[in-house]
LUMGU-559930 format. One record per residue: x, y, z of N, C-alpha, C, CB in turn. Coordinates in pm, whole numbers, plus 50000, padded with zeros to 5 digits. Glycine has a CB too. Layout:
XYZXYZXYZXYZ;...
REM end
This chain:
027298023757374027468009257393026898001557275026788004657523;025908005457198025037997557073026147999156989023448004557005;026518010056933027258015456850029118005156863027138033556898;029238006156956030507997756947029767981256991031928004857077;028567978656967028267958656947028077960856804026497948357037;027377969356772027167971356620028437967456530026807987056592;029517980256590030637975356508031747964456529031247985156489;031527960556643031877944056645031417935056593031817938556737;030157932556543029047927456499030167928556323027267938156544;030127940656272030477941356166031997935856134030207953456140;032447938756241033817933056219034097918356194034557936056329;033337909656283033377896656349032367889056226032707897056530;031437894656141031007888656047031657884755960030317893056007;032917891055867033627885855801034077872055881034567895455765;034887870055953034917856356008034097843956037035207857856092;033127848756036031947839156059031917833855900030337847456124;032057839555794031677840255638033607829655609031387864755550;034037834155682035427829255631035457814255715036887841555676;035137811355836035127801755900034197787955802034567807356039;032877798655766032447782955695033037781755558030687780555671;033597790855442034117788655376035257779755378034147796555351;035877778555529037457773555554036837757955544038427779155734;035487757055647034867742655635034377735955562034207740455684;034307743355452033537738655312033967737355257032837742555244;035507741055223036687737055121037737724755227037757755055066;037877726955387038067711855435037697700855434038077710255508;036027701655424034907688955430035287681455319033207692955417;036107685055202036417677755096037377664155122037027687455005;038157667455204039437658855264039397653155374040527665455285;038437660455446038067653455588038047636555613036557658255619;039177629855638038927616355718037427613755820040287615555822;036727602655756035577601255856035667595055991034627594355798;035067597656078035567597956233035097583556224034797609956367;036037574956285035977561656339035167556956455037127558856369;034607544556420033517538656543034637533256638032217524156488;034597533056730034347524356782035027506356741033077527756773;036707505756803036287488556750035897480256809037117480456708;035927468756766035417461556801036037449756912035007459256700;035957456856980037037442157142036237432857184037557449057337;037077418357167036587411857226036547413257367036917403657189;035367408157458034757406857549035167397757656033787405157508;035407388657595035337376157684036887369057667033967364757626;036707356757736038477350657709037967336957696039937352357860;038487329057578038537318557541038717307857626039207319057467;038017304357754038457293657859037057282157872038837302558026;036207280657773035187272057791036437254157770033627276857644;035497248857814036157234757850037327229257913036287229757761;037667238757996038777240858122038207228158207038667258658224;038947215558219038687207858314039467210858437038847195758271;038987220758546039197224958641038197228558695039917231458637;038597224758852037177226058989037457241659023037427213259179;035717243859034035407255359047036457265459207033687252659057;036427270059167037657281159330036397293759370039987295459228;036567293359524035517301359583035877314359568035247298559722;035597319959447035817338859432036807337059384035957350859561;036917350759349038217355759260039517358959377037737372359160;040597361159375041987362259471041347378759512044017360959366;041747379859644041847393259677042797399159652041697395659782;042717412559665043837422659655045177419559683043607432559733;044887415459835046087406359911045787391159941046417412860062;046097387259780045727371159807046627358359875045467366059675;047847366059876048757355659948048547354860110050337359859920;047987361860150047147364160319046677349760345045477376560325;045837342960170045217331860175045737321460253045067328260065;046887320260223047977311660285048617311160419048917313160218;048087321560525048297320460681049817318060686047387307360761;050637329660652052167327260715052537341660650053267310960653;052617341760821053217358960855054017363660786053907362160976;055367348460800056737353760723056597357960600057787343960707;055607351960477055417356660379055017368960383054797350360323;054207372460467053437387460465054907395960462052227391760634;055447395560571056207401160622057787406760483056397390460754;057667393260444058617396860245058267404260173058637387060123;056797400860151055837409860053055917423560082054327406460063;055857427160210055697439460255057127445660243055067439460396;057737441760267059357447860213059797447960095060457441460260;059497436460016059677438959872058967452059828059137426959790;057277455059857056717460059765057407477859877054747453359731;057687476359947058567486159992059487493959921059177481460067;060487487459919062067488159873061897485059728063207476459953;061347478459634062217471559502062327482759442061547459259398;063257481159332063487494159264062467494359128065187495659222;062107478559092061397477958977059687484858995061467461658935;059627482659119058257488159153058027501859146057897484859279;059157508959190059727524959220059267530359095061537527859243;060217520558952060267525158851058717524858760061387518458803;058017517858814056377515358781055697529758824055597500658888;055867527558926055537543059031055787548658923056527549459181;057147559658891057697565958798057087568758677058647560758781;056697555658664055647559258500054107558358532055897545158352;053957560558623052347563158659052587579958641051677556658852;053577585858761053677601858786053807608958616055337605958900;054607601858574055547609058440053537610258308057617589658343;052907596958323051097596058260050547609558292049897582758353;050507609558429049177617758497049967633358488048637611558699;051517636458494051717648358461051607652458297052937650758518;051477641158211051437644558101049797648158061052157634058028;048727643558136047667650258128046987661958150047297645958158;047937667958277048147680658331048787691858265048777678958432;049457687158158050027692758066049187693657947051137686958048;048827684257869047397684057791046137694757825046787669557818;045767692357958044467701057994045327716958007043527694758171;046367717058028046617734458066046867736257915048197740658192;047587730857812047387737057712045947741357598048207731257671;045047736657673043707742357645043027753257701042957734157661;041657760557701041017772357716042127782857728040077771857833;041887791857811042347802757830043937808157903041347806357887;044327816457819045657818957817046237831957842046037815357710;046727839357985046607852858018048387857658069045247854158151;049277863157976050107866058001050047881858012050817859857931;051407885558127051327895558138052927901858081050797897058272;053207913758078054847921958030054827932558033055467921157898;055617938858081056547950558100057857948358080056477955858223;058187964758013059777964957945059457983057946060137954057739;060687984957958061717997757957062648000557873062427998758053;062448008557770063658011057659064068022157669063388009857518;065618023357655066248036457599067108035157562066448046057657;067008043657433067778039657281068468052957233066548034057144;069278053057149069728066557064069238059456952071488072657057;068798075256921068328070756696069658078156607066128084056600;070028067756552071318070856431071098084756379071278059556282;071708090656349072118106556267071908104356145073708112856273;071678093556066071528092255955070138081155928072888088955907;069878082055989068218075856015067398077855913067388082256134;065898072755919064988077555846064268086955836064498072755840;064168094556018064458103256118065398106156162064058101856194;066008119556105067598122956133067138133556244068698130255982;067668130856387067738139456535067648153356493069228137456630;068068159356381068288171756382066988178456361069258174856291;066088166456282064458169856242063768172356389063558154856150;063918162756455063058154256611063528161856666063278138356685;064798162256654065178176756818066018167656901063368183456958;066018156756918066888147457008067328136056966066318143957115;068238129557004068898120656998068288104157092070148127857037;067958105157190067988097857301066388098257340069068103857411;065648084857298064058086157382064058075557450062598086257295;062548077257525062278063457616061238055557562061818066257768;061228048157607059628040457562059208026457696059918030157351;058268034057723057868019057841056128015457788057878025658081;056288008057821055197991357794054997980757897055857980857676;053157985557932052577979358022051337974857968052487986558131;051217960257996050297952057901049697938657943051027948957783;048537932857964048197921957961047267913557822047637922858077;048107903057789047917895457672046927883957707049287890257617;045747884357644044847871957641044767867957497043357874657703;044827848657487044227839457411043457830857441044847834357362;042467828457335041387817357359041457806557214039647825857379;041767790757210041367791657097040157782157123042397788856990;039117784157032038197777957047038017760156981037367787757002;037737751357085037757740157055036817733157019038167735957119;035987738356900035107734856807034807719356778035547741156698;036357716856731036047702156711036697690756800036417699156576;036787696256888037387687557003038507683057050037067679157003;039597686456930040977687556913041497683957066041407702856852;041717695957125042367693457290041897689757361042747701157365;040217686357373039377671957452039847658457452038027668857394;039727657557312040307643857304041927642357337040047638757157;043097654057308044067651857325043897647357513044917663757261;043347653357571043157655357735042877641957775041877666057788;042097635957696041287621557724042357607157686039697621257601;042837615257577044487602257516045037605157609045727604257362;045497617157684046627614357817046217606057904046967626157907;044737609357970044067605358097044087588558035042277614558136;044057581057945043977570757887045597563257927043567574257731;046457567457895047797564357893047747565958028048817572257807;047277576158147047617569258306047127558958324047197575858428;045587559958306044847544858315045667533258288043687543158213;046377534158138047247522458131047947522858212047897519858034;049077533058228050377531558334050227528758450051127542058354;048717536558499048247528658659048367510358644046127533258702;047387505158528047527490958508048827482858496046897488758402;049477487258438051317481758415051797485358592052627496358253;051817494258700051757492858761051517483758855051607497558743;050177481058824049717467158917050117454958856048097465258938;050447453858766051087444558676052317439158741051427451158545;052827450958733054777449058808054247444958931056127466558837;053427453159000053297446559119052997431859177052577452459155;051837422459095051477416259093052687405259110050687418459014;053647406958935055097399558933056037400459027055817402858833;055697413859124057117410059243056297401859353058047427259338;055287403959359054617397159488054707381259463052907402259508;054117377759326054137363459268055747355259290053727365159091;056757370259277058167357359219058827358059384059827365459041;058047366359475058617365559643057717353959710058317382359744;056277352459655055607341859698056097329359661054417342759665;056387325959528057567316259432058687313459539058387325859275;059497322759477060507322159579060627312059746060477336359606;059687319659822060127317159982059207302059974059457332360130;057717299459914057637284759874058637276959865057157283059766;059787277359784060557269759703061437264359841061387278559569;061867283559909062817277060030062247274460132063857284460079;061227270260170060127264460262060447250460267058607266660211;059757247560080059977228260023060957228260058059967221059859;062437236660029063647226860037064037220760189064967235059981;063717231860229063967230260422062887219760482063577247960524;061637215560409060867204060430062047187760417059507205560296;062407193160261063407182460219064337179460256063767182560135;065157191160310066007188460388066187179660479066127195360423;065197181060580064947175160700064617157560678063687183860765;063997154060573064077140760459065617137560445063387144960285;066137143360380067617141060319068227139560469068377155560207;068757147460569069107142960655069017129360752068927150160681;067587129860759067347110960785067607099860712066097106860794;067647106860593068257095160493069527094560485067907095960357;070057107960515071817101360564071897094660690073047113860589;071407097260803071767090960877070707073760870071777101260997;069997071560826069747057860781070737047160666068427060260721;071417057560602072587056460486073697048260604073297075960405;074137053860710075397054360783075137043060882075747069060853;073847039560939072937032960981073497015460899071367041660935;073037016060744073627007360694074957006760651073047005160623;075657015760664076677012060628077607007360750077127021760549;076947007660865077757002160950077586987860952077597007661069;076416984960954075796967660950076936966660852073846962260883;076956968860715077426962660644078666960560659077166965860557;079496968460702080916969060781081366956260896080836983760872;080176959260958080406943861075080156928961007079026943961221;079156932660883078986914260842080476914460752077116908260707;080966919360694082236921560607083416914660741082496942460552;083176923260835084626922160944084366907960976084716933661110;082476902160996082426888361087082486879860937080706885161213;083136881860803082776873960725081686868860637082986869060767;080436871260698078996869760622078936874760503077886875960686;079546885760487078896891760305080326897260256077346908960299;080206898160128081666902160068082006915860073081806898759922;083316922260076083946933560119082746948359971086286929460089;082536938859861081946947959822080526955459848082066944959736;079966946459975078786954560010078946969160088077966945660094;080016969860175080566983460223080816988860122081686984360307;081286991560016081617003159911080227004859828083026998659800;079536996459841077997000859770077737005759861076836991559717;077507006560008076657011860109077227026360105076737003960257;078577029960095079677038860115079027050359978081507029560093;078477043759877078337051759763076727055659800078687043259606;076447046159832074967051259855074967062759954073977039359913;075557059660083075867072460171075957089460123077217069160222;077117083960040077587099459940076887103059845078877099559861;075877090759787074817098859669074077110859800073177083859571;073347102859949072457109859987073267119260087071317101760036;074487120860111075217135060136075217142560034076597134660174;075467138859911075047145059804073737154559809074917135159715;073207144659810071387154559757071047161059890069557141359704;071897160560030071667171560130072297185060103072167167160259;073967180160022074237194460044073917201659897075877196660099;072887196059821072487201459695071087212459776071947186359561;070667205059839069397211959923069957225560010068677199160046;070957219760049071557234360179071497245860064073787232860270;072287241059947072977252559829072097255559801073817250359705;070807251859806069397254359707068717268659811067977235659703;068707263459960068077271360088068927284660029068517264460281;070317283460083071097299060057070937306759940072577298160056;070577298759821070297304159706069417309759674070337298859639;068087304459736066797309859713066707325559863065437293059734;067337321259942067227333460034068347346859991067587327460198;069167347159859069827354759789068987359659674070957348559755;068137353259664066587360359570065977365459612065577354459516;065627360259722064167367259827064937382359852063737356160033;066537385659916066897395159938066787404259800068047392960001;067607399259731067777407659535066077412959517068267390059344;065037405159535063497408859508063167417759636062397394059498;063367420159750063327426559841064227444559894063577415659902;065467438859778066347450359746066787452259840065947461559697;067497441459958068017441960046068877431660076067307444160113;070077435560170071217420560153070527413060254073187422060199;071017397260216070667381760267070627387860473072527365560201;071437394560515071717394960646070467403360676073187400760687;069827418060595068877418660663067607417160608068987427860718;067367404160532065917395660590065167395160696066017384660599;064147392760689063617390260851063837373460865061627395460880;064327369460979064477358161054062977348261008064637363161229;063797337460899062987328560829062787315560958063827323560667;061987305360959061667295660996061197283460957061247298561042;061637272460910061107260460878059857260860898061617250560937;058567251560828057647249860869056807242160754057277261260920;055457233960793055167228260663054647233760553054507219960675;054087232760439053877237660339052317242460361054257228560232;052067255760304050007254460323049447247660208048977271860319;048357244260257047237242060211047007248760050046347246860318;046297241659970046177250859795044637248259780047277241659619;044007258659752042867259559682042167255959574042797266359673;042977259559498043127260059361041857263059267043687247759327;041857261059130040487258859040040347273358961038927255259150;039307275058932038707288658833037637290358934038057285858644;037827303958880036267308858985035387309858848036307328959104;033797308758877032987302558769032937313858693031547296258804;032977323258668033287337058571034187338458509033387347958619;035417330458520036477334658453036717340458325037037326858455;035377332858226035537336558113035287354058068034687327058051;034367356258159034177370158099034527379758196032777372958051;034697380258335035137387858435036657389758416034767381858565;037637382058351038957384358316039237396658250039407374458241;038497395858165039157409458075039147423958199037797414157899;038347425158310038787436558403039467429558505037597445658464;040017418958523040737411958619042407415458609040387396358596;042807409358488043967410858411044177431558429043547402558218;045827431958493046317444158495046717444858337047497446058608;047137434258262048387435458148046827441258032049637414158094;045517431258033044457429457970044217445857969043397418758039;043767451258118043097465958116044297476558042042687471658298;045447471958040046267482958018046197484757820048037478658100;046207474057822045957471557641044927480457592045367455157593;043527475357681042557481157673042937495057654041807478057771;043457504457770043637513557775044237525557664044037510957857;045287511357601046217515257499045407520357364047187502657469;044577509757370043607509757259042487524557231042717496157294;041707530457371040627539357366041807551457358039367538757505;043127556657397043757561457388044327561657228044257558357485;044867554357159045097552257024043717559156940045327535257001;042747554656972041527558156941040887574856915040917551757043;041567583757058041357594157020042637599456966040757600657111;043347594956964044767603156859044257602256776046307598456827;043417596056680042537593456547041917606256540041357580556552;040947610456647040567623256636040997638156644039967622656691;042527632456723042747646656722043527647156579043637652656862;044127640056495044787638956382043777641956279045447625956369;042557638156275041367642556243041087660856223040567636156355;041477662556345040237672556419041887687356348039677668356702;042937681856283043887689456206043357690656108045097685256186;042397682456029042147688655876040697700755890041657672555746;040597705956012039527713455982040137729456097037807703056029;039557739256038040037752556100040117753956231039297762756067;041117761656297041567766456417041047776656425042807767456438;040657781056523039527796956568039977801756684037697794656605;040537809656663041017819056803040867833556827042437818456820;040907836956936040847852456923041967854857070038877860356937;042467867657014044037871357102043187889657129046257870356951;043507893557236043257907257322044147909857405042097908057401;044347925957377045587929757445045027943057506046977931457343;045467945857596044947962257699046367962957784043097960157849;047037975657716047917982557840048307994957814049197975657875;049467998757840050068013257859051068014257792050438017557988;051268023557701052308025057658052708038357591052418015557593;053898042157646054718056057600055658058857566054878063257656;055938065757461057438071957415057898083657411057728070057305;058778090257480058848107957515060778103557506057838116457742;061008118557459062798119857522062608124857630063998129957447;063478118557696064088119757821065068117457856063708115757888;065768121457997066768116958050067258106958099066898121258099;068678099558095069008084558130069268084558275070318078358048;068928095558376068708090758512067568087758590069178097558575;067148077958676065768078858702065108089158741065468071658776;065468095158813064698111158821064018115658653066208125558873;065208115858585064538120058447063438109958382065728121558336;063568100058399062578093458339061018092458392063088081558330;061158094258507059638097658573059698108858555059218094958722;059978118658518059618134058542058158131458423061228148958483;057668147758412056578147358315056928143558192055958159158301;055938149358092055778145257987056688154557843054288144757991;057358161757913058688172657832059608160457772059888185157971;059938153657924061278148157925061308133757965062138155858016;060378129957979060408111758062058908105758026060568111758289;058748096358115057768088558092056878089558225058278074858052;056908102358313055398102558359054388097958333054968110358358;053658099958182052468102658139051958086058080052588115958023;052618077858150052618059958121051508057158187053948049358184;051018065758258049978059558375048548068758327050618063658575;048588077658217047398084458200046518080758094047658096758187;045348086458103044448081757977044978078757857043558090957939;045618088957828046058084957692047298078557638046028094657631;047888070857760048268058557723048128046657710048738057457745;046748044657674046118036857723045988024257559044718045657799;045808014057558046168008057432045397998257442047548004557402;044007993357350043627983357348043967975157215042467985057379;043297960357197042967953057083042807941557070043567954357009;041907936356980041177921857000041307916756833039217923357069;041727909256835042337898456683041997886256676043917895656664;040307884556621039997873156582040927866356473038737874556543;040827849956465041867843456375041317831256341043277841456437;041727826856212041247813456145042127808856059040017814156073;042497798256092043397789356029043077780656021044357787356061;043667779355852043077762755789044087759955711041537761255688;044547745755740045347742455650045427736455498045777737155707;045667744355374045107742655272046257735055233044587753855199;047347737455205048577727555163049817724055246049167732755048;050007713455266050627705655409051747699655405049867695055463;051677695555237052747686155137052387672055211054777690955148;051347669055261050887652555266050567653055427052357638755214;051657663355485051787663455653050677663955697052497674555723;049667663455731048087658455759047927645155765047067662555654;047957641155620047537628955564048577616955629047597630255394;049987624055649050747612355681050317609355834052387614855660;049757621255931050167624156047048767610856093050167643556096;047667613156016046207608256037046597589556019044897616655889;047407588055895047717571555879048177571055983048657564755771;049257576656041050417570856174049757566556296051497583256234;048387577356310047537576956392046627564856400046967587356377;046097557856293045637548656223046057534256244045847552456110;047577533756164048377522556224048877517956359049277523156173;048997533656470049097532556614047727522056630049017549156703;046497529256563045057525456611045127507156620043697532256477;045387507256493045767490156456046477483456495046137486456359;047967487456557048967477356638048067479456775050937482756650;047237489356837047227487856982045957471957001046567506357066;045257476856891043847469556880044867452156844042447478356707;045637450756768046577436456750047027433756890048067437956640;047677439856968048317435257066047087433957193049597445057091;046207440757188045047441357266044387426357280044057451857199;044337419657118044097406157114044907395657117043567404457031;046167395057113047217393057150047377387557306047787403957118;047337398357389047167397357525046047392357595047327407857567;044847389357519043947380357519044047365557495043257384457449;044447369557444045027349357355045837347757463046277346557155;047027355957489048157347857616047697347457712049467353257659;046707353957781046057357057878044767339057885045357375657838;044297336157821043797325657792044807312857797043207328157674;045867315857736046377305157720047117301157866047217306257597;047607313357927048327312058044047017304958163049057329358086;045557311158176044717308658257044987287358232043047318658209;044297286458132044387272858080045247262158079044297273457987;046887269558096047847261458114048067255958234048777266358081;047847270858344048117269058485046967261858514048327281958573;045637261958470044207250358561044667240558499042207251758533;044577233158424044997221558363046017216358442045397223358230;047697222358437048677216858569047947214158659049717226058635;047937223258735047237221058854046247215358917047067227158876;045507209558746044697197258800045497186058788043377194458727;046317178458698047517170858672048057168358805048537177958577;048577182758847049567180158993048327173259084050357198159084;047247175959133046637173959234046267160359206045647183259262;045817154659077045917138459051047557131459108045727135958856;048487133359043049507126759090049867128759254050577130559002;049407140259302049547141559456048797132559481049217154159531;047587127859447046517118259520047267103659531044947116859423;048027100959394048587089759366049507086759471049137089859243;050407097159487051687102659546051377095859689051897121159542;050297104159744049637097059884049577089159919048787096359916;048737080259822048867063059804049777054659845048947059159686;050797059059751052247054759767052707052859880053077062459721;052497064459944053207069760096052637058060177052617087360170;051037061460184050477048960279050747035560246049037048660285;051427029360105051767018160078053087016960149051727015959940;054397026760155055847023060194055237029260382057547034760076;054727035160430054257032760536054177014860610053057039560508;052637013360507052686999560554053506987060534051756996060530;054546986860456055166979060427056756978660538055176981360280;056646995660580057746997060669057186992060817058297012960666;055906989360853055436988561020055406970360945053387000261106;054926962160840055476950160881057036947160876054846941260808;057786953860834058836953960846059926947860971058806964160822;058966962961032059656965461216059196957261277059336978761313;058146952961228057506938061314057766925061298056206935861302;058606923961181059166910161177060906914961231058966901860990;061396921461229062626927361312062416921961449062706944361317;060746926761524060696932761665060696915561711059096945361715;059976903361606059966891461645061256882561623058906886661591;062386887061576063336883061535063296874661418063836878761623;062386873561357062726871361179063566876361103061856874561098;063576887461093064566894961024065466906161055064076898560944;066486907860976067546916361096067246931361067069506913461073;067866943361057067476955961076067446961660939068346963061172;068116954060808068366956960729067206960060613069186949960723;066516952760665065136950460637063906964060627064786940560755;063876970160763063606978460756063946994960773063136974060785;065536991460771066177004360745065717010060623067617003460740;065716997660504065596999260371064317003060317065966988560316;063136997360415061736998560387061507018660431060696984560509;062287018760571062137032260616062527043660465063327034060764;063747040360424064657048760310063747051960216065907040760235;062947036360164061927040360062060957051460092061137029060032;060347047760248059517055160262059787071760264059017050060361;061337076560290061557088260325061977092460129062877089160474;061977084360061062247088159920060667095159882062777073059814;059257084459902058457085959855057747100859944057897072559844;058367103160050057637120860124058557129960082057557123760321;059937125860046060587135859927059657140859783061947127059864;059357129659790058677129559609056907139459656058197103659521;056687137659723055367139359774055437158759820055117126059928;056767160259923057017172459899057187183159765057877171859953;057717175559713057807184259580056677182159467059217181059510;056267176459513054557178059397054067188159514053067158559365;054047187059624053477197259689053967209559676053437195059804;055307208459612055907224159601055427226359462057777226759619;055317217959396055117222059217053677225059216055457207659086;052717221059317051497231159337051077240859388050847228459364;051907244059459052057256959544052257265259392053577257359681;053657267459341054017272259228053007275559081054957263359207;052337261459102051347261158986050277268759024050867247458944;049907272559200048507280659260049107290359214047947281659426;050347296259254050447307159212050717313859094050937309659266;051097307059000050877312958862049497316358803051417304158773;048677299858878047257306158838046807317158899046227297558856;047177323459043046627335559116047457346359010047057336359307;048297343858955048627356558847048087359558710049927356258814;047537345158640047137350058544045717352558535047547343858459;044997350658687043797354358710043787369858751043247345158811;045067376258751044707386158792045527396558963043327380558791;045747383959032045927386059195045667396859228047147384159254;043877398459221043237405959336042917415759202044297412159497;043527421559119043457437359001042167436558979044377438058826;041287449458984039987447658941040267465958873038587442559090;039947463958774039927477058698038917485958693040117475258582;039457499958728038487508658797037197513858688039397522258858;037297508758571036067512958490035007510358506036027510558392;035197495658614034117490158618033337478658504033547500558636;033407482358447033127476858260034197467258218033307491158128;034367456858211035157446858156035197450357991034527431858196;034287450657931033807454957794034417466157715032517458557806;034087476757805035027489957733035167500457854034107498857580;036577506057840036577516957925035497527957950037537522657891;035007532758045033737545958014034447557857984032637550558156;033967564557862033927574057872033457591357948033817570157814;032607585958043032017592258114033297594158229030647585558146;033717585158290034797581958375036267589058371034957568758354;036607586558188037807592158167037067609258163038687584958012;036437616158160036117627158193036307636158320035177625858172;035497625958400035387631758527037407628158590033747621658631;037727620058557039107618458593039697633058495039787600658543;039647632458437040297644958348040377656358447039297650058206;039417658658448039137672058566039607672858710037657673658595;039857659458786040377655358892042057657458851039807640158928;042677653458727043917649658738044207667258678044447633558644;043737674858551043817688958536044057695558667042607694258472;043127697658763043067703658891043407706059002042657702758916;044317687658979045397689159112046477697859161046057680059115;047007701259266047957707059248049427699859185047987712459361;
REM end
């Protein structure tokens, strides 16, 4: 047993002598391993004139809003859509590509068997007449092991760039998700307002028809000229008009809700009129720096980036030697024999009996080192590509920061705008209110005739039109801000700052291991 470590010992030293030589003539060319860049942290939202909002949106933030029917969309959209499916799709397609990464590392154990029988040519190098026969066998039984050793981290880091790219694809995930939930919440809002409006527009036709009859009878008794009926007549048809613009608007928007739901208009679930909810609105007081793990689009960049990062190393981790060692142990024999099976198992005269005895027995172990000394640039080009990936991910990383800011900022700002003119809006209302109850009261004393306050009523049903739809354009505006805050995404690193490395590890081993 000394005697054969001894001469392994002797064997295996040349390699050890060749390995640092390989590193001592690489260290010349070696690219130096990159820090670390530098990400911003935070998101540009100081001087946001917007009221503070209690917490960040939950997971399921449209719940906020108390209406089933919405639940009830959401839950079928995020069911059925196909765009979501296809999100799915590129999460599975990430996490199998990591599974693929980790198995092409450590250890590598194939097994083979094969059966030959051949004739050797008459004019050979070995002519039959020397050998005695024409016709031999040869069988081969063998198990093949490789290891290569991952010195410099080469297939770690490749393992860690995959597990990086799910992280992102998980994030683009919630991303898509976020956008179908937002444009079904959008959506059934919109056909909520119109069916609010509706119910407006309808009273205003029949207040339309209301006057146009008065005006018809003072025309027939003479009092006013024939052209006040054809103004009343036009006015009528402007506001049949803007009803059946509203009907077209209802059917239209419930041909979205189905298309976002991935299901036809008939099987929706049974919608219902009802008033608009309540809006929250504002920033929650963290926004500035809790965003960057809020944002699905933000973490995925991120992701893009620590991923880009180790392709650096493994493009790297090419200009320095590969170390492997390959071992083989099996059986193997060659005898003439006969081409029926009987003959080929017989003994060792005529077949391949003797496949299973000591002395067919075959070992060997082949340490290896490879270094690449001339490449024709292929290194050098492979390490820039790696480089410039590094640099567009880290550009777009800040990129998606800036829009990400700009979108937070656009939507608080509206939405403080809308909630001023709603206040105004109010005003209004209680002004054509009161102007319509003295109205009815100089009617109810006979001062004035009905015309009076048909007209005061009309105003008033113009100004809860107008009032509805600032209420719908804040609904719309809550919810863009619940998207570019995030709706509910909290990224599993934990760390707004930088992905952990500790994390993408232990995930490595979870996603390697699965079945």
């Amino acid at each position: 047993m000394n005697s054969l470590s001894s001469s392994a010992s002797v064997r295996l030293r040349p390699l050890a002598w060749i390995t640092l030589l390989s590193m001592g003539l690489a260290g010349c060319m070696i690219p130096a391993k990159l820090p670390h860049p530098a990400l911003r942290d935070d998101v540009p939202l100081a001087g946001l004139p917007a009221a503070a909002r209690a917490g960040w949106p939950a997971a399921d933030w449209w719940r906020v809003y108390n209406d089933p029917q919405l639940d009830a969309l959401i839950a079928l959209a995020m069911k059925q859509s196909p765009d979501l499916a296809q999100a799915h799709a590129r999460v599975q397609t990430a996490e199998q590509s990591v599974r693929v990464a980790a198995a092409q590392a450590g250890l590598t154990i194939n097994g083979s068997a094969q059966l030959t029988r051949q004739r050797m040519s008459d004019h050979g190098l070995f002519p039959p007449a020397l050998l005695g026969f024409n016709w031999y066998n040869q069988a081969d039984l063998g198990v093949q092991l490789e290891y290569d050793f991952d010195w410099w981290g080469k297939k770690r880091k490749a393992i860690e760039s995959a597990l990086d790219q799910a992280h992102a694809a998980e994030a683009q995930h919630s991303a898509a998700a976020l956008t179908l939930q937002n444009a079904v919440a959008d959506t059934y809002f919109g056909w909520l307002a119109d069916q609010n409006r509706l119910t407006l527009a309808r009273q205003s036709v029949s207040v339309q028809q209301r006057l146009l009859q008065i005006a018809q009878l003072r025309v027939h008794q003479g009092v006013d000229l024939p052209d006040t009926v054809q103004q009343a007549r036009a006015q009528l048809a402007a506001a049949q008009q803007a009803q059946v613009t509203l009907e077209g608007s209802i059917e239209l928007r419930k041909v979205v809700l189905a298309a976002l739901a991935n299901v036809s208009p008939a099987e929706l679930p049974s919608l219902q009129p009802h008033s608009l909810p309540t809006i929250e609105g504002g920033l929650p007081d963290d926004a500035r720096l809790d965003l960057i793990a809020r944002r699905p689009d933000i973490a995925a960049s991120r992701w893009q980036v620590e991923s880009a990062l180790k392709q650096t190393d493994v493009a790297r981790a090419q200009f320095l030697p590969d170390v492997s060692i390959n071992a083989m142990a099996g059986l193997s024999s060659t005898n003439q024999g006969s081409p029926t099976i009987p003959g080929l198992l017989q003994g060792s005269k005529g077949g391949l009996g003797n496949l299973f005895t000591a002395g067919s027995r075959v070992f060997g172990i082949t340490p290896a080192v490879h270094l690449p000394i001339f490449e024709g640039g292929l290194l050098k080009a492979n390490y820039g590509a790696s480089r410039a990936q590094l640099d567009a991910s880290i550009a777009q990383y800040n990129v998606t920061v800036t829009d990400a800011a700009r979108d937070v900022g656009t939507q608080a700002v509206t939405a403080q705008q809308i909630a001023e003119r709603r206040v105004k809006q109010e005003a209004h209302v209680k002004a054509e209110q009161a102007l319509l109850a003295t109205a009815q009261a100089r009617q109810a004393h006979g001062t004035q005739d009905a015309r009076e306050s048909l007209a005061a009523q009309l105003q008033l049903l113009q100004q809860r039109d107008q009032a509805v739809s600032l209420h719908a354009q804040a609904l719309s505006t809550d919810l863009a801000l619940i998207k570019s805050l995030g709706g509910g995404y909290r990224s599993d690193s934990g760390n707004p700052a930088a992905p952990a490395a500790s994390s993408s590890t232990a995930s490595t081993s979870n996603l390697a291991g699965a079945p």
